[in-house]
Backbone bond lengths (Angstrom), bond angles and torsions (degrees), N, CA, C in turn:
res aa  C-N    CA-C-N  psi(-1)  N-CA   C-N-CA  omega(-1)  CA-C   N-CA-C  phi
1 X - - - 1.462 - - 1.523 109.14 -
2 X 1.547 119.24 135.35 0.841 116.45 176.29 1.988 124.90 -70.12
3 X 1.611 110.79 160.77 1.574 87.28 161.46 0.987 132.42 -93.85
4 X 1.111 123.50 23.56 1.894 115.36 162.77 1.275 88.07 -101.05
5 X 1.332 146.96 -49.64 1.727 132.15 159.34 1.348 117.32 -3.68
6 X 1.424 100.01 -73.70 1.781 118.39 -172.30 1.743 111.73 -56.62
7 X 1.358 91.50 -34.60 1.575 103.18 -163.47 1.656 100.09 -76.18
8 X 1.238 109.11 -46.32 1.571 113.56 -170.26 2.014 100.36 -74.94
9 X 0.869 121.55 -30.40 1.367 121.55 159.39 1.575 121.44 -74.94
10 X 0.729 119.24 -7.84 1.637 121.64 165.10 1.328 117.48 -89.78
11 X 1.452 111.15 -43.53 1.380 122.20 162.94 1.863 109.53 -51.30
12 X 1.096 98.41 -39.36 1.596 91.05 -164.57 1.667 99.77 -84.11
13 X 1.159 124.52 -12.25 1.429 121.08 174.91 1.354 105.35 -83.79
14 X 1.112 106.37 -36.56 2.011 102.84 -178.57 1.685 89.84 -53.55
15 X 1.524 115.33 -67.62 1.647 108.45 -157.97 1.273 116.75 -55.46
16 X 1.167 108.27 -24.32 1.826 111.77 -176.63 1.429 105.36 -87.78
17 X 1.552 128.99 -31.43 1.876 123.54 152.93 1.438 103.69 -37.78
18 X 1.356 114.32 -76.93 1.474 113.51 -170.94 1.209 121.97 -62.46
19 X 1.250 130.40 -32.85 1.525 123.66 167.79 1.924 112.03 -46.82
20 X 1.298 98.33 -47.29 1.393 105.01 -164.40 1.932 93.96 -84.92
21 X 1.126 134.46 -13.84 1.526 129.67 164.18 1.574 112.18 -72.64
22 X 1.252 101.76 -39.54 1.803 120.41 -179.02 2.029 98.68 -64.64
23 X 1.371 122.39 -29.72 1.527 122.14 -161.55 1.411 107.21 -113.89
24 X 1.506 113.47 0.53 1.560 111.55 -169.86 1.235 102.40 -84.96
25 X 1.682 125.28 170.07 1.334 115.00 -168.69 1.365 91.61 -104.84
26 X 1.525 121.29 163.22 1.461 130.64 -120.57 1.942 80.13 -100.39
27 X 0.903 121.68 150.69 1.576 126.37 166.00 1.472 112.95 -31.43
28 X 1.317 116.63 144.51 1.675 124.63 149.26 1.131 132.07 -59.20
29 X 1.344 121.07 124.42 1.005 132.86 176.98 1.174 110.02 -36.72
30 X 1.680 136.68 143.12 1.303 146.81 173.48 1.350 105.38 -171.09
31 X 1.396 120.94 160.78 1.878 137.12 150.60 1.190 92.58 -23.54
32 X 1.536 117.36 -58.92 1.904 106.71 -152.48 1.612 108.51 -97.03
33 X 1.523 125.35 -0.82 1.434 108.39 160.64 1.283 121.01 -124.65
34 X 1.826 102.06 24.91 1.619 109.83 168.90 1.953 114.40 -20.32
35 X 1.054 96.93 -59.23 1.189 125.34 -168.05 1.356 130.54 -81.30
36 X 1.848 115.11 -13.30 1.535 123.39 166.32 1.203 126.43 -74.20
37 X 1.094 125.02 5.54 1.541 135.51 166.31 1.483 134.70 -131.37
38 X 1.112 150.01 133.79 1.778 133.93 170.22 1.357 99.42 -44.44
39 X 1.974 131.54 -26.04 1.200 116.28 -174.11 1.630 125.78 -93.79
40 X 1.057 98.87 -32.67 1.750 114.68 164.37 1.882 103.43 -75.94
41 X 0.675 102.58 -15.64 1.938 97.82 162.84 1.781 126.19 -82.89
42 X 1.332 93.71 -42.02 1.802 118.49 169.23 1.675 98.24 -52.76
43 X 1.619 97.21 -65.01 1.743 89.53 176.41 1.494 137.78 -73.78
44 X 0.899 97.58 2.53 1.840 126.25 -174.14 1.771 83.08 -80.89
45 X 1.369 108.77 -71.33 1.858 138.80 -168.04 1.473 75.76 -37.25
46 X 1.303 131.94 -92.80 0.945 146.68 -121.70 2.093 102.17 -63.95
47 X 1.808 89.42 -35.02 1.923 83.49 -175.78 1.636 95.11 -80.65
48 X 1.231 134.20 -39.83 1.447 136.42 160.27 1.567 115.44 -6.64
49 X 1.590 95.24 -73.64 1.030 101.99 -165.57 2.242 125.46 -85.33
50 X 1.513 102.90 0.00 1.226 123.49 160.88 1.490 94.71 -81.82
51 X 1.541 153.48 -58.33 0.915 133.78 178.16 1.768 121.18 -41.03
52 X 1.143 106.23 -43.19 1.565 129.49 -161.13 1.468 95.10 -62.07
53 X 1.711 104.35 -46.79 1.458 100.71 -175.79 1.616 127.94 -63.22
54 X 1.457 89.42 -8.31 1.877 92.79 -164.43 1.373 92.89 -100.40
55 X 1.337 128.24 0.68 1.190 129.24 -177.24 1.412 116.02 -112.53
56 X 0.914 99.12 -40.41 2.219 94.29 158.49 1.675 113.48 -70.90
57 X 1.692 100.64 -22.91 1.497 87.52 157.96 1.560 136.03 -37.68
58 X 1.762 93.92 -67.21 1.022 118.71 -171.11 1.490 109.29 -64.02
59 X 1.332 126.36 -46.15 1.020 126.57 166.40 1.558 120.12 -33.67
60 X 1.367 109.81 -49.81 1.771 109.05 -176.57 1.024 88.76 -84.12
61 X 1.407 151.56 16.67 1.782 118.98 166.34 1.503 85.87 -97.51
62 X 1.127 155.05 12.95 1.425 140.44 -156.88 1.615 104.14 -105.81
63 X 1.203 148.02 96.88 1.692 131.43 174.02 0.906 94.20 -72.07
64 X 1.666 162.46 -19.89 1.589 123.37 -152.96 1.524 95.94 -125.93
65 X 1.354 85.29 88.42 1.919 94.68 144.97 1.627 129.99 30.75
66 X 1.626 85.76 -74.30 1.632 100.08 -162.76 1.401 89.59 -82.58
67 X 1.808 147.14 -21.34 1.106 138.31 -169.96 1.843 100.07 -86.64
68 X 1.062 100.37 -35.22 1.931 99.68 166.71 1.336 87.16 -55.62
69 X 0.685 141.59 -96.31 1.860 151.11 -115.08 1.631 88.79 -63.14
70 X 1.355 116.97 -48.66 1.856 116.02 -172.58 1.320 114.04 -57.57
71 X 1.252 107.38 -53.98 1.635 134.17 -174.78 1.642 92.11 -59.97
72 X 1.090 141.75 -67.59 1.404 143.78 178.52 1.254 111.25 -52.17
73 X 0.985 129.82 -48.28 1.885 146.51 173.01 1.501 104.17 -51.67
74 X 1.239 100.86 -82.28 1.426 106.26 -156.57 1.391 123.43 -105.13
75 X 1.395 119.62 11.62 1.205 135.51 143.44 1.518 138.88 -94.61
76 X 1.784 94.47 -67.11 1.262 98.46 172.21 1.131 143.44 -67.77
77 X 1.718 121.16 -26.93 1.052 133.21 -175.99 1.850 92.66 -74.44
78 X 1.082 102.55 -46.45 1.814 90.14 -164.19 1.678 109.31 -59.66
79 X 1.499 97.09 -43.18 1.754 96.12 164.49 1.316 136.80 -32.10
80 X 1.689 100.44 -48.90 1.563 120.35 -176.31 1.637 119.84 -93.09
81 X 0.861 117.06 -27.95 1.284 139.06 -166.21 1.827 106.03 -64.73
82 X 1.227 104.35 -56.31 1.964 96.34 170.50 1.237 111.82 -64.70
83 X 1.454 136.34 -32.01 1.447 134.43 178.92 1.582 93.69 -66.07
84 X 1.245 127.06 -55.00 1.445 113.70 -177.42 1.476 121.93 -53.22
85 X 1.110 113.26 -24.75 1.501 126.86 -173.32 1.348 87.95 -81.30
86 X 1.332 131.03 -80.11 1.900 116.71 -158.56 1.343 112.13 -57.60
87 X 1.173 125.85 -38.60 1.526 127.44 148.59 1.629 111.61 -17.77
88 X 1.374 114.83 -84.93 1.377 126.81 170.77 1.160 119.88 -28.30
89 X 1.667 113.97 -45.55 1.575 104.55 177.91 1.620 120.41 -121.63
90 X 1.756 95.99 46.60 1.608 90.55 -179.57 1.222 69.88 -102.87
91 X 1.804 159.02 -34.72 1.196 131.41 -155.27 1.826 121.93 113.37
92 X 1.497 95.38 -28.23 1.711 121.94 174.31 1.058 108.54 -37.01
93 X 1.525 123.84 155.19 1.239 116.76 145.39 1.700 108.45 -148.28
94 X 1.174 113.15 111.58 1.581 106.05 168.62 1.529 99.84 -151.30
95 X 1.692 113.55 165.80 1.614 104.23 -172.75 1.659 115.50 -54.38
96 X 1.167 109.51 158.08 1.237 105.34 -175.26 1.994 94.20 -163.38
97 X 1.288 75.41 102.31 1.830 89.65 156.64 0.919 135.54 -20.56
98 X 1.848 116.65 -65.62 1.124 152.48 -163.52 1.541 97.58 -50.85
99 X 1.574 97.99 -90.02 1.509 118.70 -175.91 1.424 103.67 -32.35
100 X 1.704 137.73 -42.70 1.255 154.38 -139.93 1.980 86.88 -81.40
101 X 1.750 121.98 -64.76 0.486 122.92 -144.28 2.021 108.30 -103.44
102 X 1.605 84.03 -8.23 1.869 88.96 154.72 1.183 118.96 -62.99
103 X 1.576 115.42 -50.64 1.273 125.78 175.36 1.420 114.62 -33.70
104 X 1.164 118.69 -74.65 1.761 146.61 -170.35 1.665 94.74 -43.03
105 X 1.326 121.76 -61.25 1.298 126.80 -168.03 1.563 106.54 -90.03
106 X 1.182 127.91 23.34 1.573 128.94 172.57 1.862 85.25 -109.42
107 X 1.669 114.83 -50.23 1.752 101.62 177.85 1.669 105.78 -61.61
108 X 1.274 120.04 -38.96 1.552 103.16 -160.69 1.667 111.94 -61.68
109 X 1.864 100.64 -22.44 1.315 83.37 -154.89 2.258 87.38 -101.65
110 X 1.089 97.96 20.13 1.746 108.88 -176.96 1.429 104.43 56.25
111 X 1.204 103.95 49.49 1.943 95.40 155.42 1.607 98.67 -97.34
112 X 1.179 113.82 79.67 1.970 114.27 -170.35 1.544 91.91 -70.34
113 X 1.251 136.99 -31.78 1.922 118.44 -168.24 1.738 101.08 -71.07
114 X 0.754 96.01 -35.73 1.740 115.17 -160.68 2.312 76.28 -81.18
115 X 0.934 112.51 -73.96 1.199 116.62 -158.68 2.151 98.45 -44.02
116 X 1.551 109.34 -85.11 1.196 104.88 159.78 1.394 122.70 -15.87
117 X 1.307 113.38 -82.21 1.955 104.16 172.40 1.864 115.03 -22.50
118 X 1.351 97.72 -66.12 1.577 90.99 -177.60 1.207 131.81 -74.18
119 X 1.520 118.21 -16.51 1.699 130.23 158.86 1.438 111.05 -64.09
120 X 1.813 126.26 -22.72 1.309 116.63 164.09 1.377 119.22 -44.68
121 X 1.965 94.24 -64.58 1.008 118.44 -167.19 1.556 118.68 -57.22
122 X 1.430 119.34 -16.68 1.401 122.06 -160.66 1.783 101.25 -95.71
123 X 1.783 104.37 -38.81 1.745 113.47 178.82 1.218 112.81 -70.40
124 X 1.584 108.94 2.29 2.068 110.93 -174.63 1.610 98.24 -88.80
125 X 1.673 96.64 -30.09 1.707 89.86 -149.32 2.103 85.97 -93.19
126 X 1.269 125.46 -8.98 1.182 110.10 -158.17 1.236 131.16 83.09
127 X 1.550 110.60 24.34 1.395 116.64 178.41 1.515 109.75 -71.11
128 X 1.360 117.22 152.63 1.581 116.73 178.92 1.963 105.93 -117.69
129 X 1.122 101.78 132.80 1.764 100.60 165.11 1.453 104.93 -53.75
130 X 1.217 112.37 -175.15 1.514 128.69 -157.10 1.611 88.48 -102.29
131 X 1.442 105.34 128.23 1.855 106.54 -178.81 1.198 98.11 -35.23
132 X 1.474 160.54 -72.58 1.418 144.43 -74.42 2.156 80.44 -117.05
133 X 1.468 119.70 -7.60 1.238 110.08 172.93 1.500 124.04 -92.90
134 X 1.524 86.64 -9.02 1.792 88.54 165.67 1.227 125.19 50.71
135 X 1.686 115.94 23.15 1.297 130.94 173.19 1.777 117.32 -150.55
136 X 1.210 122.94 165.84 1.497 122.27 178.92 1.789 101.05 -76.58
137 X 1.317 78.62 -173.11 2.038 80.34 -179.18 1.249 95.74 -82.95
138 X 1.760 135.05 -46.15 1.503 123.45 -170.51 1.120 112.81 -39.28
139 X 1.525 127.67 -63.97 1.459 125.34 165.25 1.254 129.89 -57.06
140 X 1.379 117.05 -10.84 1.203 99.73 142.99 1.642 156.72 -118.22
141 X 1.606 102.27 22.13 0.838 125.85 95.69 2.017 147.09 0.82
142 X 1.214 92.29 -112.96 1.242 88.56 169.78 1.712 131.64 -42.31
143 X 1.325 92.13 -39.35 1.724 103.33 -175.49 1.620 114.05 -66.14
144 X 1.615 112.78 -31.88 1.204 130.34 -161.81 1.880 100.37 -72.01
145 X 1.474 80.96 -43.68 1.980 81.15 -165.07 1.800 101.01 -86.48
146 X 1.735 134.33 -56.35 0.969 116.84 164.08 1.941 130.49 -36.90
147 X 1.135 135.85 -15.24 1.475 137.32 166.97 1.365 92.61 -101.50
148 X 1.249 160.80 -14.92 1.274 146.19 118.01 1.275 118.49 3.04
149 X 1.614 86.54 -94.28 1.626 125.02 163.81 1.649 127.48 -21.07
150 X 1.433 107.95 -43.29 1.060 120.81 -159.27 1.472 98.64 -106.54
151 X 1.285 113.10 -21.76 2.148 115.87 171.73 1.147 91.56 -88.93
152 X 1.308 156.05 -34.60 1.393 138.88 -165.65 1.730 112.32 -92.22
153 X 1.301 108.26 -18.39 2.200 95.98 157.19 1.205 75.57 -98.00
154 X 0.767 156.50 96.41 1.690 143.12 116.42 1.230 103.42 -129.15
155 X 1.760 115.35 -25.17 1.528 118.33 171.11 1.750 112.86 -89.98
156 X 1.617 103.85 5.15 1.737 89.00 -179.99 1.632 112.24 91.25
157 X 1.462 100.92 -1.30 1.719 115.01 -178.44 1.985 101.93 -115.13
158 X 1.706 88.50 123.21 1.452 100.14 150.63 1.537 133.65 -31.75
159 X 1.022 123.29 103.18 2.032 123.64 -177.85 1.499 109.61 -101.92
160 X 1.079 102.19 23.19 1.726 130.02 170.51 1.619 124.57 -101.51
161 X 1.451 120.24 115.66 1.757 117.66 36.45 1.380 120.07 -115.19
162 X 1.789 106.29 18.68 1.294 105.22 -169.98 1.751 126.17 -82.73
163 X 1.538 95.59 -9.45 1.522 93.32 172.08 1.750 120.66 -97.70
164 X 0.990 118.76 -3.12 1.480 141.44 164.23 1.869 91.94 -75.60
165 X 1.642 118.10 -82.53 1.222 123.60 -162.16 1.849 89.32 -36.30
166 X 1.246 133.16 -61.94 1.246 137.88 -159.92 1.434 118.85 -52.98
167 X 1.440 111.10 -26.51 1.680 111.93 -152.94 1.734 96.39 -90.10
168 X 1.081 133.78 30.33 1.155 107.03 168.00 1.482 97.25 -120.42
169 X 1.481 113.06 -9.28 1.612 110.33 164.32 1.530 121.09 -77.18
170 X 1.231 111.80 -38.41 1.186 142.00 -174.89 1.770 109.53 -56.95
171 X 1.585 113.84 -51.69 0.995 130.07 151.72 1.737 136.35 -125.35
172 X 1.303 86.68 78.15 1.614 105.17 170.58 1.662 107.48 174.55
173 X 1.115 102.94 -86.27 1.924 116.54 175.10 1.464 120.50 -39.27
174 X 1.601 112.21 -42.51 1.301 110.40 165.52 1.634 122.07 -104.19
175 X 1.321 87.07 169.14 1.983 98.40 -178.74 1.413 87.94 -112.80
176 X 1.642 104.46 136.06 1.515 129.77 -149.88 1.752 98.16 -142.34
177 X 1.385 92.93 155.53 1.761 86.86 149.50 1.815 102.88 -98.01
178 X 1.315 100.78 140.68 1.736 108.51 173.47 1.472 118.73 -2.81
179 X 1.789 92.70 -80.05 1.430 117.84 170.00 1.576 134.45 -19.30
180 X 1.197 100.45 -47.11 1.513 104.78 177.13 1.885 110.56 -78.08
181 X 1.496 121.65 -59.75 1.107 106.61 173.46 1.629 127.53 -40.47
182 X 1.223 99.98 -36.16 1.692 119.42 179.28 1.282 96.96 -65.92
183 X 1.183 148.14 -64.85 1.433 113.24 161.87 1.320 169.13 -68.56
184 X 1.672 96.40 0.15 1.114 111.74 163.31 1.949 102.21 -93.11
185 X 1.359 119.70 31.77 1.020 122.79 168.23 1.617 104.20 -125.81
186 X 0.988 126.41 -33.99 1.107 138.90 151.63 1.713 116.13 -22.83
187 X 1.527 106.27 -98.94 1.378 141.51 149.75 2.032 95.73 -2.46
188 X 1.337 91.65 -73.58 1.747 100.72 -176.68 1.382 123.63 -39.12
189 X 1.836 106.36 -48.60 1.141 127.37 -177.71 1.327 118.42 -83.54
190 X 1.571 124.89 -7.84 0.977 115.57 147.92 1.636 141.49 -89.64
191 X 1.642 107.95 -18.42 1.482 123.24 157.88 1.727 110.01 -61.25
192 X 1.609 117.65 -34.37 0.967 111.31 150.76 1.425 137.52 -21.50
193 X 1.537 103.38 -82.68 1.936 119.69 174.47 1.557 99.44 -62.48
194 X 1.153 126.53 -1.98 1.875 115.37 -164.86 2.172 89.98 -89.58
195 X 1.716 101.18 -35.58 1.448 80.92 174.46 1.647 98.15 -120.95
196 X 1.408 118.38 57.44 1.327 116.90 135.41 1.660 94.02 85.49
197 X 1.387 135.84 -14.93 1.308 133.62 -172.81 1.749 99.24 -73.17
198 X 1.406 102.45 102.57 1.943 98.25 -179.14 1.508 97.67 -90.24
199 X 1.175 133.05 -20.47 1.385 124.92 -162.96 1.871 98.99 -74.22
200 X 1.204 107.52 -43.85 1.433 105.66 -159.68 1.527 98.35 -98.81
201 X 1.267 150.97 -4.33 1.103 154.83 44.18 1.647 118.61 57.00
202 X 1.347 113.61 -37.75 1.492 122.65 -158.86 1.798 76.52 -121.30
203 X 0.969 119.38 -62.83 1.613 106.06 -155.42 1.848 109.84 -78.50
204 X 1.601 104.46 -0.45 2.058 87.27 -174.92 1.858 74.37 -100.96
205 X 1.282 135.44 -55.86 1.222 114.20 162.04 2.168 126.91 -7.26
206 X 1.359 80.45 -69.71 1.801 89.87 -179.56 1.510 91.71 -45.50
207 X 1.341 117.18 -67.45 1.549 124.85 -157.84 1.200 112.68 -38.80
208 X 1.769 121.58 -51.56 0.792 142.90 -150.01 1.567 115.99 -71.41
209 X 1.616 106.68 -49.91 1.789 135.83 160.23 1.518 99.93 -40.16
210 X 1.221 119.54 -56.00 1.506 120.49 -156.51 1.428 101.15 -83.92
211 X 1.046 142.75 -25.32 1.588 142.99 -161.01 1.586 92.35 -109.97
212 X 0.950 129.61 9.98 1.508 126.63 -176.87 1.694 107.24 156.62
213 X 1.591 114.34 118.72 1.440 117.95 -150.54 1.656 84.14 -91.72
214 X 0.999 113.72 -47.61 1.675 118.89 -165.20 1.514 121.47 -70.26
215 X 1.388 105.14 0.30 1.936 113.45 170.81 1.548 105.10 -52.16
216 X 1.178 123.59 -21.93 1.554 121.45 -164.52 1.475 121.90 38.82
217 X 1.227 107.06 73.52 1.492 128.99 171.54 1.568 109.58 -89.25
218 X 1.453 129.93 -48.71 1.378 160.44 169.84 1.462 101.06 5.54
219 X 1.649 109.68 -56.28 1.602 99.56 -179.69 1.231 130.10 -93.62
220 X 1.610 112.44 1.29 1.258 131.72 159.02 1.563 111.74 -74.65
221 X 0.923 115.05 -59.02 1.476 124.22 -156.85 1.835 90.11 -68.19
222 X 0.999 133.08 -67.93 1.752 129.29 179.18 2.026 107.10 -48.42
223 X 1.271 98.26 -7.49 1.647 104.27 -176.62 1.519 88.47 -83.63
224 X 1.505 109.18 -57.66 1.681 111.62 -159.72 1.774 94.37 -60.27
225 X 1.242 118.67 -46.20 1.462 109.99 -179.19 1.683 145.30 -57.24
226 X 1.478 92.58 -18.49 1.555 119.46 177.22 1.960 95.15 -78.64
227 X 1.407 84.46 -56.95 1.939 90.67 -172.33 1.814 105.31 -55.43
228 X 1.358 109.26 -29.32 1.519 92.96 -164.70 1.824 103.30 -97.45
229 X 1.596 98.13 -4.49 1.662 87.51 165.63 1.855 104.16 -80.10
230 X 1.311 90.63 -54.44 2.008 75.63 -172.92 1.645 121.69 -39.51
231 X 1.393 102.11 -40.40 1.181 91.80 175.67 1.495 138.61 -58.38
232 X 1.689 107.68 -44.92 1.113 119.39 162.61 1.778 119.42 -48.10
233 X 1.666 90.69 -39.42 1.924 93.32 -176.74 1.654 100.82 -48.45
234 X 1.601 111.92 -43.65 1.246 102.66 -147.89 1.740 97.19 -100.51
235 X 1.164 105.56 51.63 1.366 94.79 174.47 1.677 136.12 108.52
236 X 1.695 101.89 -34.68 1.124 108.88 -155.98 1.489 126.74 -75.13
237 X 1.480 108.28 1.62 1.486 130.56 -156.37 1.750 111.07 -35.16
238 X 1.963 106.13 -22.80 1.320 106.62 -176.45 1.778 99.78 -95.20
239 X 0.757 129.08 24.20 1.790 123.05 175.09 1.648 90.66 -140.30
240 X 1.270 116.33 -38.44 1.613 93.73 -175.10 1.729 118.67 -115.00
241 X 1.251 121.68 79.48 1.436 129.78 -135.34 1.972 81.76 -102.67
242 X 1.925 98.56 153.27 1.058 111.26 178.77 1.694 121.73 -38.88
243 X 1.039 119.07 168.82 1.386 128.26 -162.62 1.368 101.47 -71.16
244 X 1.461 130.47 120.11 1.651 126.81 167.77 1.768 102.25 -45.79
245 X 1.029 123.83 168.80 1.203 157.56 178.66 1.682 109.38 -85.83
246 X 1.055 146.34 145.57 1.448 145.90 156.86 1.219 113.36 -28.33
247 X 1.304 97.64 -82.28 1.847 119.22 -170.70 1.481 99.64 -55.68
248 X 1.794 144.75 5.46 1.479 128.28 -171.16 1.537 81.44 -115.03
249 X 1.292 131.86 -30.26 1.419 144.02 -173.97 2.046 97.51 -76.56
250 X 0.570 113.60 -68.21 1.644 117.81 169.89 1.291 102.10 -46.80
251 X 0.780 130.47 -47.81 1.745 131.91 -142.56 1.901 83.73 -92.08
252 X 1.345 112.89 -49.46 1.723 100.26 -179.95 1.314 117.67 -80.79
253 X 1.068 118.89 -18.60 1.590 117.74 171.23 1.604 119.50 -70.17
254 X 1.158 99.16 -12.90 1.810 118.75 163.19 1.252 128.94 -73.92
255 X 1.067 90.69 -49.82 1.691 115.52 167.63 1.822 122.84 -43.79
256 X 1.293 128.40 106.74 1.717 101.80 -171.20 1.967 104.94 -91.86
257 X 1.395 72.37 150.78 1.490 91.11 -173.93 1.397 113.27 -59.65
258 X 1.461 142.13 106.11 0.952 137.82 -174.67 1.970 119.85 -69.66
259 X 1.044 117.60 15.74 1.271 139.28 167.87 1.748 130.27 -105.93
260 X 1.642 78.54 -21.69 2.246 87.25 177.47 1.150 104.20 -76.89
261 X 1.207 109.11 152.91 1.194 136.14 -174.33 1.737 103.62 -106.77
262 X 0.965 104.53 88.36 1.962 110.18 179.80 1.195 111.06 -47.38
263 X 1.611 131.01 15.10 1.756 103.51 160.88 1.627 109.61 -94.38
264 X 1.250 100.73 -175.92 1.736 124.79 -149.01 1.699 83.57 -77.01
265 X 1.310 105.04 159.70 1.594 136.51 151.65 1.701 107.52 -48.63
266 X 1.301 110.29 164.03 1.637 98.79 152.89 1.285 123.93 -90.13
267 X 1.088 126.54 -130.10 1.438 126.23 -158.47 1.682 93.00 -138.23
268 X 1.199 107.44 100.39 1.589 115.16 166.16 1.321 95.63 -137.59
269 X 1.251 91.55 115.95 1.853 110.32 -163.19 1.631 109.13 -103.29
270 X 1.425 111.42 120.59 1.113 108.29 160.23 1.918 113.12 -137.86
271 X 1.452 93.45 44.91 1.710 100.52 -173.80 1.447 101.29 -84.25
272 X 1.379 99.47 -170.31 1.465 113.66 -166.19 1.934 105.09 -93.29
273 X 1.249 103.77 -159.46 1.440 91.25 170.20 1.297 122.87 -103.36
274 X 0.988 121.94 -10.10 2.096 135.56 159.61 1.172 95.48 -33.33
């Protein structure tokens, strides 16, 4: 036999393999090919999400707080959490509950790195929260970690570095109502004056007025300005230097801190009952 013989017959066996791989009927459903098809995934979705239901059940029979937060922690999430992962890397994309409502319960219970990571992943594919939140994930999102943010200096606890890491989404990348960026400008400008920085202090203040008039910063912000003239009167021009600019304040809050330590917050719970 010649070799363009051999060759042109090899060729024709490859196309007739793949024709007949391209016409076979798609695998059986199982544990191990949940995930080899958009159609064995739908039905995968579908026992997923009958689980899910018996589990927000349980969740709303629960009144105490701290027994949500365990039950979500240290059950459920570990339950749900590998299905979210093969999900993630079969490539799929269709709504999916699941992922929707890992998300939600990674903020309630403040795993925010873990939480963020999967709110990326969820605003790429077009996932939507469950109508009854009446908002996108950015806001919720944002809303979840600023009232965080805002109970933890109120408890005497650092809400750092996650409301800095946040503010350049918060204000710029996302579409917001005013209000919310303004307080995580707010919030800023007052950890600001807590270690004495009036300059930077003076400008998430500014930010804060202008993106929302009614934050009531007003008697803070003329406080930071009195403090950062004396200082300057008396000298200080090299520790207390003119006011950064917006965009140098954005631009470092972007920036990751090469000193954080990327694990989660603890658990100071003020989520819902989902």
């Amino acid at each position: 036999m010649s070799l363009a013989l051999a060759h042109k017959r090899r060729v024709l066996a490859q196309g007739q393999a793949v024709a007949a791989a391209a016409s076979a009927p798609p695998a059986p459903y199982s544990a191990d090919t949940a995930m080899a098809s958009p159609a064995n995934a739908k039905k995968h979705l579908v026992l997923m999400e009958q689980s899910l239901a018996v589990d927000l059940e349980r969740i709303s029979n629960i009144d105490s707080r701290e027994q949500r937060q365990s039950l979500k922690r240290d059950e459920l999430l570990p339950k749900y959490l590998e299905y979210v992962q093969r999900y993630r890397d079969s490539g799929l994309n269709f709504a999916n509950a699941v992922v929707v409502y890992v998300m939600i319960w990674l903020f309630d219970t403040r795993q925010f790195t873990k939480g963020l990571e999967l709110a990326d992943f969820a605003m790429s594919q077009g996932q939507a929260l469950p109508e009854r939140f009446n908002r996108n994930i950015q806001t919720f999102v944002a809303d979840e970690v600023i009232e965080w943010a805002e109970a933890e200096h109120k408890a005497g606890r650092s809400p750092e570095p996650y409301v800095s890491n946040l503010l350049h989404r918060v204000d710029g990348e996302w579409q917001l109502f005013e209000r919310i960026p303004a307080r995580y400008h707010k919030l800023l400008g007052i950890l600001a004056m807590d270690r004495k920085d009036w300059s930077a202090a003076i400008v998430h203040f500014e930010r804060a007025e202008s993106l929302y008039e009614k934050i009531s910063v007003s008697t803070r912000l003329e406080g930071c300005r009195k403090a950062l003239a004396k200082v300057i009167a008396a000298g200080g021009q090299a520790t207390a230097t003119v006011a950064m600019r917006l965009d140098e304040v954005l631009r470092e809050s972007a920036e990751p801190d090469p000193g954080y330590d990327a694990g989660d917050s603890g658990d100071n719970d003020t989520s819902s009952t989902d």
